[in-house]
C-alpha positions as CSV (number, residue, x, y, z in Angstrom):
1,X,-10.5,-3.9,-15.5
2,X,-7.6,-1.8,-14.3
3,X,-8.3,-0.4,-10.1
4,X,-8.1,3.4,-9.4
5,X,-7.1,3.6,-6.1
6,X,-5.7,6.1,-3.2
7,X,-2.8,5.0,-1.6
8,X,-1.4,6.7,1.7
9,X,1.6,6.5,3.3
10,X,1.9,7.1,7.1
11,X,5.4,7.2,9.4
12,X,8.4,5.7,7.8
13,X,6.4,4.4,4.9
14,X,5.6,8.4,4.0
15,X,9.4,9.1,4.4
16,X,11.1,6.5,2.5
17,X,8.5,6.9,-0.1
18,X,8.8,10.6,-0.2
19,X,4.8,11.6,0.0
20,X,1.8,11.2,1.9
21,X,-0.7,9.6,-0.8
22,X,-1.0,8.8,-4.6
23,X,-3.5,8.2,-7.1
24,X,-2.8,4.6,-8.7
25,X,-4.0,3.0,-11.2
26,X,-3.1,-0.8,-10.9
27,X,-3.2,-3.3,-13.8
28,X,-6.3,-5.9,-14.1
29,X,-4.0,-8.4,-12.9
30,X,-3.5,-6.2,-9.8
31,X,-6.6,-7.8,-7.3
32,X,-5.5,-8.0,-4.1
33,X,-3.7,-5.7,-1.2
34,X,-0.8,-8.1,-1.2
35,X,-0.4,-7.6,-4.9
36,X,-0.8,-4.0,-4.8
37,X,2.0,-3.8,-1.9
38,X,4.5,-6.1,-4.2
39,X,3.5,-3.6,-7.5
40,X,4.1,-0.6,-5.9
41,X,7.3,-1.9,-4.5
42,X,8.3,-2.6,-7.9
43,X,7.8,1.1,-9.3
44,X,10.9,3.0,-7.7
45,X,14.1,2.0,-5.3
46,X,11.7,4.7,-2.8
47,X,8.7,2.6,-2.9
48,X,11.1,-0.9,-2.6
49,X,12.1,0.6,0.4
50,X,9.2,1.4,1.9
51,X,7.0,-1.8,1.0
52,X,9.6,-4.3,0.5
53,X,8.7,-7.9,1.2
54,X,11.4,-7.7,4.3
55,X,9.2,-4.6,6.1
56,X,6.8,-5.3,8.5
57,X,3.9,-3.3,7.4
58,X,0.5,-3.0,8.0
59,X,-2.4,-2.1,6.3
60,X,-6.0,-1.1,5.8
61,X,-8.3,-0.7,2.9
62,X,-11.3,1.9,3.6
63,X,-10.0,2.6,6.9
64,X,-10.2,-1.0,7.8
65,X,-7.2,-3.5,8.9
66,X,-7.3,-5.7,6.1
67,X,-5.5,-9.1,4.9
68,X,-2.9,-9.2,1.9
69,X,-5.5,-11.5,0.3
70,X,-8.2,-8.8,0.7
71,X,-9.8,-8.0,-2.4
72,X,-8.9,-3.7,-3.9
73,X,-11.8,-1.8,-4.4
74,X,-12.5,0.5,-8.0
75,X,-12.2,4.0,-5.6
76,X,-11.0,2.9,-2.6
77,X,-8.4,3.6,-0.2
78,X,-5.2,1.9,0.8
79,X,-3.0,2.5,3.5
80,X,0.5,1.5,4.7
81,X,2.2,2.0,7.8
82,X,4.3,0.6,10.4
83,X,3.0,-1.5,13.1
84,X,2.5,0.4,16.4
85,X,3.6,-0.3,19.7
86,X,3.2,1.3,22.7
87,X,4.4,1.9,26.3
């Protein structure tokens, strides 16, 4: 069964890619946030920018730090964005 998801995009990731957050529809095969991260990267030269497999990201599904082997959710939310440091 193919995932609907919302995907956001915070700090550099929103930049490179261009907006702030997308509907998506991912492919049954597409299960998990690391597989989600390496389709989207696949989709444009904007969104292999952004979520390449050399970036550093984080990210969170339902407003929760989450795994690349966490599982996507029919509905849910994903999120990218740099890590944060402070001082």
């Amino acid at each position: 069964m193919a995932v609907l998801t919302t995907i956001r995009y915070f700090a550099s990731v929103r930049e490179a890619v261009g907006c702030a957050s997308e509907s998506v529809q991912f492919p049954a095969e597409v299960q998990t946030l690391g597989q989600a991260r390496a389709w989207l990267a696949a989709r444009s030269a904007r969104h292999a920018e952004a979520l390449g497999p050399e970036r550093t990201l984080r990210m969170a599904c339902d407003h929760v730090m989450a795994p690349p082997e966490a599982q996507l959710r029919q509905g849910g939310e994903l999120a990218f964005f740099p890590p944060v440091t402070g001082g």
